[in-house]
C-alpha positions as CSV (number, residue, x, y, z in Angstrom):
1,X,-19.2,59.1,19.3
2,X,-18.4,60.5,15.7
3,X,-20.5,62.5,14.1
4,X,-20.5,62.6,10.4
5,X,-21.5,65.4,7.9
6,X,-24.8,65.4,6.3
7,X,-24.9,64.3,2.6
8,X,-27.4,64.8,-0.1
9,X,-29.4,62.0,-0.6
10,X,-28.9,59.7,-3.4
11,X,-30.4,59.1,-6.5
12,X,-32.7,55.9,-5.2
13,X,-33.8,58.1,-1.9
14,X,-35.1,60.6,-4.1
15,X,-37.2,58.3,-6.4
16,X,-37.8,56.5,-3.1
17,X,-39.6,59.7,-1.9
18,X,-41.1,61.1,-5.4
19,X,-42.8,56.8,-5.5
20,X,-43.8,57.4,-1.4
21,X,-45.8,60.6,-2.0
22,X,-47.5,59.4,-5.0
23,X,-48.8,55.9,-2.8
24,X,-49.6,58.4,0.5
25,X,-51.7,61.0,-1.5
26,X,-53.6,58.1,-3.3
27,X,-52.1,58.8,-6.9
28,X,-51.4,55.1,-6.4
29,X,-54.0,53.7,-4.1
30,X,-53.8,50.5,-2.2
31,X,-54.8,47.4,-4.1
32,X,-53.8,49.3,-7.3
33,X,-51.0,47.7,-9.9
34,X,-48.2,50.5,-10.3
35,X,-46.7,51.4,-14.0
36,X,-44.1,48.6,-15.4
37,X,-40.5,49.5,-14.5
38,X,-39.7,50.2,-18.2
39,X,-42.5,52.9,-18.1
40,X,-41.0,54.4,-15.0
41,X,-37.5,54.5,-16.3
42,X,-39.0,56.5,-19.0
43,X,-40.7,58.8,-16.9
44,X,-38.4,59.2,-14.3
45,X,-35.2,59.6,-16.9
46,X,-32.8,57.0,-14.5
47,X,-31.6,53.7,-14.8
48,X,-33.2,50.0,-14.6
49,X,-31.5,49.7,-11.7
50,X,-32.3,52.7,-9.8
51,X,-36.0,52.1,-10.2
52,X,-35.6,48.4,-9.1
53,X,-33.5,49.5,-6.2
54,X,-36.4,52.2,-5.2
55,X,-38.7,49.2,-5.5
56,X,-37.4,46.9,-3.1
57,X,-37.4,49.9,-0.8
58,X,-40.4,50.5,-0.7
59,X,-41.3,46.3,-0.6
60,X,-38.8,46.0,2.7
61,X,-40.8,49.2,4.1
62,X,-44.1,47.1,3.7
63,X,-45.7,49.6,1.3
64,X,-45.7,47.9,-2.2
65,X,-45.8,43.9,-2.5
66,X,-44.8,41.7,-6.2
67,X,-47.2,39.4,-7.4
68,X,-45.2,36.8,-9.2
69,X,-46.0,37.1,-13.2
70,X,-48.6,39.9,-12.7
71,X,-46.4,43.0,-11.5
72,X,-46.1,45.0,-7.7
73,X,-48.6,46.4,-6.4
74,X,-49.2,49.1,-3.8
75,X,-50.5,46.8,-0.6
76,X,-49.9,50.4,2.2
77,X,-50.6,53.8,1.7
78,X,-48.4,54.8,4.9
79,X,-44.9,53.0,5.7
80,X,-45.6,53.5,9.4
81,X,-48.4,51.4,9.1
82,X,-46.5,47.6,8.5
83,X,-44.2,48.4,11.5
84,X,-47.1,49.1,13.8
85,X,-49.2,46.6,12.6
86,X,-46.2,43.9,13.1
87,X,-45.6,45.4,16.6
88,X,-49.3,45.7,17.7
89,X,-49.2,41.7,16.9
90,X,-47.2,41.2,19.8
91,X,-49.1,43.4,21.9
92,X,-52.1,42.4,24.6
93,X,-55.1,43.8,23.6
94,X,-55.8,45.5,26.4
95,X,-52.8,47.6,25.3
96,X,-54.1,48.4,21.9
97,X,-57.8,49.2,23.2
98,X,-56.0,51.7,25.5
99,X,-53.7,53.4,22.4
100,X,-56.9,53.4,20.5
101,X,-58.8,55.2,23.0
102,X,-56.5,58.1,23.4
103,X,-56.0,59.1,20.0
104,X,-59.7,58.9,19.4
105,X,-60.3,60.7,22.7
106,X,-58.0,63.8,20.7
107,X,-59.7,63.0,18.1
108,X,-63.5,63.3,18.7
109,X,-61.7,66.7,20.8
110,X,-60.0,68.2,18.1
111,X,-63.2,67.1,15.8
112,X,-65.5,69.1,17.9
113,X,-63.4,72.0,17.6
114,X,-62.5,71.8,14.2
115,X,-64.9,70.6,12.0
116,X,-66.5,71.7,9.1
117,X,-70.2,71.3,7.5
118,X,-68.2,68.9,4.9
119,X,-66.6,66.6,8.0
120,X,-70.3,66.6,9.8
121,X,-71.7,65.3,6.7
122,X,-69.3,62.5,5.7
123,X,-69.6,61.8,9.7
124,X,-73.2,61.1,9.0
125,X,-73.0,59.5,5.8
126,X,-70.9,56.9,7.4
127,X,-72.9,56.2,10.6
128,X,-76.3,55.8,8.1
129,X,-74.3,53.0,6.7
130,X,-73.6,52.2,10.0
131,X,-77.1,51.4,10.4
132,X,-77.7,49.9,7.1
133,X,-75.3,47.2,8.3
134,X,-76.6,46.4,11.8
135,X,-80.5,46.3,10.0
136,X,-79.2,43.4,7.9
137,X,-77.6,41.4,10.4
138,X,-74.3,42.3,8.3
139,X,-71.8,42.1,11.6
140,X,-68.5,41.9,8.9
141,X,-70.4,45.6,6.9
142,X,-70.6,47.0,10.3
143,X,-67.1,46.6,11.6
144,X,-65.9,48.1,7.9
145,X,-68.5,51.0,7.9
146,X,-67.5,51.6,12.0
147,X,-64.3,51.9,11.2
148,X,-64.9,54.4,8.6
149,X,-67.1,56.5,10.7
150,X,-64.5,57.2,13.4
151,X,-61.8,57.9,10.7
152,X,-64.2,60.3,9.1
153,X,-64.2,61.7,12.7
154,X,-60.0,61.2,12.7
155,X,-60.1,63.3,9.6
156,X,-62.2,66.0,10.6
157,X,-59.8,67.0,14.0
158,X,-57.4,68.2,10.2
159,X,-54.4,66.4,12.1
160,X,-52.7,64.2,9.0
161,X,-50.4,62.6,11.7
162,X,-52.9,61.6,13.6
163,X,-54.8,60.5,10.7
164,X,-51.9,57.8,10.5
165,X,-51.3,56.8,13.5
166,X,-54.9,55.9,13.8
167,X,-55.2,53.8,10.4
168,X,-52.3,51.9,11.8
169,X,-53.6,50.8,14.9
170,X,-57.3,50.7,13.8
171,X,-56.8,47.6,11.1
172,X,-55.2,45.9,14.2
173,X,-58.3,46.5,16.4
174,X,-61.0,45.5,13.3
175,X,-59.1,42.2,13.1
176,X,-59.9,41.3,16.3
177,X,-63.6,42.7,16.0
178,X,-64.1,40.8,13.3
179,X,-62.8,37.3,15.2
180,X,-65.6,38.5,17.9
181,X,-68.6,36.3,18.8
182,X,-70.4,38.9,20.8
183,X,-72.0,40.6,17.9
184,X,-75.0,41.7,18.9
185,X,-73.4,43.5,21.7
186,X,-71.3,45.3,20.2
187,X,-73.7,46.4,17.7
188,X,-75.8,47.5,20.0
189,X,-73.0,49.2,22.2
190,X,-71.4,51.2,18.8
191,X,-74.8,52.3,17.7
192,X,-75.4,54.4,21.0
193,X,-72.7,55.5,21.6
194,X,-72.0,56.8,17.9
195,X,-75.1,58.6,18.0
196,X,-74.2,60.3,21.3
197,X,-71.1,60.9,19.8
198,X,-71.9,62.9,16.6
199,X,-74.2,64.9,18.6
200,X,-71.3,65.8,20.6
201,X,-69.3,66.9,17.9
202,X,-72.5,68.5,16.3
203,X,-72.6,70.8,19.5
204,X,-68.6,71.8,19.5
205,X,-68.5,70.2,23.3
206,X,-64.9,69.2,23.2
207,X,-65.3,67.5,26.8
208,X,-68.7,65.8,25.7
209,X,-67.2,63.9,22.7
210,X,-64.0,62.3,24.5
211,X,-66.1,61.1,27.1
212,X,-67.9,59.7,24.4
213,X,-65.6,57.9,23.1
214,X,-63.5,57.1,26.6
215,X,-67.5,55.2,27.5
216,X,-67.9,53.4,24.4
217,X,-64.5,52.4,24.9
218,X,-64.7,50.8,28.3
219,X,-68.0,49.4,27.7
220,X,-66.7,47.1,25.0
221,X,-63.1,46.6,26.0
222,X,-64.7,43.9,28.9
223,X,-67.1,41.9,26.2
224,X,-63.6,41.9,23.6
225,X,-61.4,40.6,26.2
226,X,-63.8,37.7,27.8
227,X,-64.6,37.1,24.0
228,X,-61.3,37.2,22.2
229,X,-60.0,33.4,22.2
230,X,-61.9,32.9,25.3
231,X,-60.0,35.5,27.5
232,X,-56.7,35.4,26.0
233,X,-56.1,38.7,24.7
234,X,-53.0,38.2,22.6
235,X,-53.9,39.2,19.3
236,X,-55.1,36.7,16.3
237,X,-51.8,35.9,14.1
C-alpha cells in the first residue's frame, strides 16, 4: 500500500464545513429554506461554482434536499443521520430495539449522573405532554412527545455524540411505532415506565435508571414485533 501526503483541503471542503456547522448548530434548522446561491456567493466571497459544488455535497450527504422552482432546503441537521437511517431500513427490528436500548441505557446513566436543574425540568416538561397526548387519545402526539422526552433525557447525559447517534436511530424506531396497532399498550407501558424513570434520574441512581429503560424496553419489544406487519419485523419501507 502507498501512502500519500496529507493536503489542505480544498476550497469546496471548506465551504462544505462552514454550510455543515451552520445546519448542525441549528443556524439553518431542518425544514428551513437556506439563502439563494447568489446571496452566498456574496457572503462567502467564492465562485458560482464553488457554492454549487458545496451544495450538491451536502444533497449526496442527505443533509439538504432542492425543491424544483422553490430553492434547497435543509431536510437533516446531522449527515450521519441519512446513512443510518438507510441502513437501519435493512435491518430486523429486533436489531434496532436492541441498539436503541443500549444507548438509552448510557443514556438514562450518564443522565442520572449528569444532569442539571435545567435537564430535570425540560425532562418534565416533555413527559406532561406526554400525558397531555395519551388523555386525548392522541396515539400520533404521544409517539412525537415520547420521543422528545427520552432525547431530553439523551441531552441531559451532555454527550453530543451520543445525542446523534440516538436521533438517527430513534426516527427509525418512531416509524415503526407509529405503523403500530397496539396503542393502548404501549401507552400504557411508556407512561409507567417514564415515570419510574424520571424518578430515577431525579434520585442520581445510575443503576436504577438503565434498568428503567432496559424494562420498558423488553416489555414492548414483544407487543412491536407480534404487531409490526403481523410478526414480520423488517422495517416499513
Amino acid at each position: 500500500m502507498t501512502l500519500q501526503r496529507p493536503t489542505k483541503r480544498t476550497l469546496v471542503e471548506q465551504i462544505v464545513a462552514q454550510l455543515e456547522q451552520l445546519i448542525e448548530n441549528g443556524t439553518w434548522p431542518v425544514g428551513e429554506r437556506i439563502p439563494a446561491e447568489p446571496e452566498l456567493v456574496k457572503e462567502l466571497g467564492v465562485s458560482r461554482n464553488t457554492i454549487r459544488e458545496a451544495i450538491h455535497a451536502l444533497i449526496h450527504a442527505g443533509m439538504l434536499r432542492t425543491r424544483q422552482g422553490d430553492g434547497t432546503y435543509v431536510c437533516s441537521a446531522s449527515s450521519l443521520t441519512p446513512v443510518l437511517t438507510r441502513r437501519l431500513e435493512r435491518s430486523k427490528l429486533s436489531e434496532t430495539l436492541e441498539v436503541r436500548s443500549a444507548l438509552e441505557q448510557e443514556g438514562a446513566r450518564l443522565a442520572a449522573l449528569r444532569r442539571t436543574p435545567e435537564d430535570i425540568a425540560k425532562i418534565r416538561a416533555a413527559y406532561e405532554e406526554c400525558i397531555r397526548s395519551e388523555a386525548k387519545g392522541d396515539f400520533e402526539g404521544y409517539i412525537r412527545a415520547d420521543y422528545d422526552f427520552h432525547r431530553e433525557i439523551i441531552a441531559a447525559a451532555h454527550n453530543s455524540i451520543l445525542s446523534d447517534l440516538y436521533d438517527s436511530i430513534s426516527e427509525a424506531v418512531q416509524q415503526v411505532l407509529t405503523y403500530s396497532s397496539s396503542h393502548l399498550c404501549l401507552l400504557e407501558l411508556h407512561s409507567e415506565y417514564n415515570a419510574r424513570l424520571i424518578e430515577s434520574i431525579v434520585a442520581q441512581s445510575e443503576a436504577r435508571s438503565a434498568d428503567a429503560v432496559r424494562d420498558y424496553i423488553d416489555a414492548s419489544r414483544s407487543i412491536l414485533l407480534k404487531d409490526t406487519q403481523g410478526g414480520n419485523e423488517q422495517h416499513h419501507e
